[in-house]
C-alpha positions as CSV (number, residue, x, y, z in Angstrom):
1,X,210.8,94.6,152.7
2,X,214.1,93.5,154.6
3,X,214.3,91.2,156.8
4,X,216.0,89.4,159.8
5,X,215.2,86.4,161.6
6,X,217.2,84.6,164.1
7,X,216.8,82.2,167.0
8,X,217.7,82.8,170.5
9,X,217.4,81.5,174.2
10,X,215.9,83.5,176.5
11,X,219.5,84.1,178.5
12,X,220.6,85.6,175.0
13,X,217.7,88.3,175.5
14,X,220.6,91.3,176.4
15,X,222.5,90.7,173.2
16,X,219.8,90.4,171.3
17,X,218.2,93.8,172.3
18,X,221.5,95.2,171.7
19,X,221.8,93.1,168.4
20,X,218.5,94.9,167.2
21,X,218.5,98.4,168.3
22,X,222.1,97.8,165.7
23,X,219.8,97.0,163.2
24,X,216.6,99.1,163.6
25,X,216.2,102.3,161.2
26,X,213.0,103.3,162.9
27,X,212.1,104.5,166.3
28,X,209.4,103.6,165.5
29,X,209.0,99.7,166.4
30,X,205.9,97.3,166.3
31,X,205.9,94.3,168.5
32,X,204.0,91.0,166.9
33,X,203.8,87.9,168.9
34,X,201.1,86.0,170.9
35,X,200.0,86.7,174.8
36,X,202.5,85.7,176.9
37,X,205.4,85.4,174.0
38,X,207.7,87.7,175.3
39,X,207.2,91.0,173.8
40,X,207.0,93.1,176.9
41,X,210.3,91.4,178.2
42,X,212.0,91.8,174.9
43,X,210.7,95.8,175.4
44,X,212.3,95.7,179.0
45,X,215.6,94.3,177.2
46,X,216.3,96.9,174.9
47,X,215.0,100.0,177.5
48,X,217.8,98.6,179.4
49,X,220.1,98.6,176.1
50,X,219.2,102.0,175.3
51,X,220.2,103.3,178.7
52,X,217.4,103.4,180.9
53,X,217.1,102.1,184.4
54,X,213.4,103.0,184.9
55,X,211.4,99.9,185.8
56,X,210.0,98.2,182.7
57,X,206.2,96.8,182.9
58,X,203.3,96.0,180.6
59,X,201.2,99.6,180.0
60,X,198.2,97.5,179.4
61,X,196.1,98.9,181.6
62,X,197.5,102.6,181.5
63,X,198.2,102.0,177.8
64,X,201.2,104.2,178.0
65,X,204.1,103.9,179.8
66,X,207.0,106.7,179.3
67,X,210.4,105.3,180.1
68,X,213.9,107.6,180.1
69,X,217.0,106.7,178.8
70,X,220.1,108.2,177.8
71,X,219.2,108.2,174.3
72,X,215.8,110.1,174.4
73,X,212.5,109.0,176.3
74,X,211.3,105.7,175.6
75,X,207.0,105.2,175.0
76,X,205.7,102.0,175.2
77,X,202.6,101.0,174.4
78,X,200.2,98.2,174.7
79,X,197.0,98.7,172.2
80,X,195.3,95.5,173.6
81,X,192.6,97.2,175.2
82,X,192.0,99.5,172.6
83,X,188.4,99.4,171.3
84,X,189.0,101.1,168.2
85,X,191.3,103.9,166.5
86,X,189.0,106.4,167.6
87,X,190.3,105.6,171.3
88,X,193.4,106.0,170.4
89,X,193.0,109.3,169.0
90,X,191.3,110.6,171.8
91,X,194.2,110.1,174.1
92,X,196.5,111.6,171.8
93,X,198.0,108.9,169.9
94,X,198.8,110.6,166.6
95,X,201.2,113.5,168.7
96,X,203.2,110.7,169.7
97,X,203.9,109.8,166.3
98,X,205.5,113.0,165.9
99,X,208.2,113.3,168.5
100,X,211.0,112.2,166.4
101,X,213.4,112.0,169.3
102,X,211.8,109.2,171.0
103,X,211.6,106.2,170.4
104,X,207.9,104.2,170.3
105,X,207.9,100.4,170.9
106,X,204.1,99.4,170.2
107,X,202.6,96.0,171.8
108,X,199.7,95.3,169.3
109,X,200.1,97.6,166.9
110,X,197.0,95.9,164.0
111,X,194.6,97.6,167.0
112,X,196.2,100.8,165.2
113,X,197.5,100.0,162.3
114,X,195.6,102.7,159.9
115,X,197.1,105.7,161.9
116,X,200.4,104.4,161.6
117,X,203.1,105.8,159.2
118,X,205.2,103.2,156.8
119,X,208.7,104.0,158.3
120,X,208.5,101.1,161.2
121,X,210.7,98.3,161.7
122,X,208.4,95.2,163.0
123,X,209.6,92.5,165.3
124,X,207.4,89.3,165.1
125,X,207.9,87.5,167.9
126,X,207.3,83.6,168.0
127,X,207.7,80.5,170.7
128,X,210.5,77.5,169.5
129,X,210.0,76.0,172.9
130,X,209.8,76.6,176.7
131,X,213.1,79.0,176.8
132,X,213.8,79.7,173.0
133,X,212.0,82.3,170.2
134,X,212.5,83.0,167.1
135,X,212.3,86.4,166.1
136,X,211.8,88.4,162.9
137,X,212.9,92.3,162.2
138,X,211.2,93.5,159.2
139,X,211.7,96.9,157.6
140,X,210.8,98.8,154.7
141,X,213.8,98.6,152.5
142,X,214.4,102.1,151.4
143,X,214.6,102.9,155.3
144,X,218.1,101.0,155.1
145,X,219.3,103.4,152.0
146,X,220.9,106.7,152.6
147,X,218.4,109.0,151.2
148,X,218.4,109.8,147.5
149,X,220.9,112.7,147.6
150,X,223.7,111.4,149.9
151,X,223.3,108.5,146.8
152,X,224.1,110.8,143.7
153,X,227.8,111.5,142.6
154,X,228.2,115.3,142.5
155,X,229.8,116.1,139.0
């Protein structure tokens, strides 16, 4: 597992998005963090990084909010609410997985966590004090090498 971690103010919260989406090899990305740490703004952040100037707001009651940018359509969603994996099946979670053009940024994704694949990046989210976090990227190493046969010298 790779991973990133760096400390920021909440004013830094463009450049970090930007920062991130840099680093991320998934579109697939798993928000970690406490109520009320930030996630949904750091969400709103990189939506706006991404090229989208839809308005940005917490899907937990809808569970699903679709957002469009520039580079593909943007689904975010907030598993709080989510009784069970069962749930989430039944509204179709699993076809989302498979649209490899979008990209998937996933408030409380251990509500979920057995139907999802292993190529995520995860972003742990964590307060320092009233206007500073500290974040963490995490990401399965072999999603940060070229794949096998870009690796091998032709003879």
């Amino acid at each position: 597992m790779l991973t990133v971690e760096l400390n920021y103010s909440i004013n830094e919260l463009e450049s970090v998005a930007t920062r991130l989406l840099e680093q991320i090899n998934s579109k697939i990305v798993l928000f970690h963090g406490s109520m009320g740490v930030g996630k949904t703004t750091l969400i709103k952040a990189m939506a706006k990084a991404l090229g989208s100037t839809d308005d940005v707001t917490s899907p937990t009651f809808s569970i699903v909010n679709e957002y469009e940018s520039s580079n593909g359509s943007i689904f975010h969603f907030d598993m709080y609410r989510i009784e069970d994996e069962i749930e989430a099946l039944n509204f179709g979670f699993e076809d989302y997985l498979n649209l490899d053009t979008n990209w998937l940024f996933i408030e409380w994704p251990e509500n979920v966590a057995n139907l999802l694949p292993e190529d995520v990046s995860e972003i742990t989210i964590s307060i320092k004090d009233k206007t500073s976090r500290t974040l963490k990227l995490s990401q399965n190493e072999l999603l940060t090498q070229k794949p096998a046969y870009e690796r091998c010298k032709m003879q």
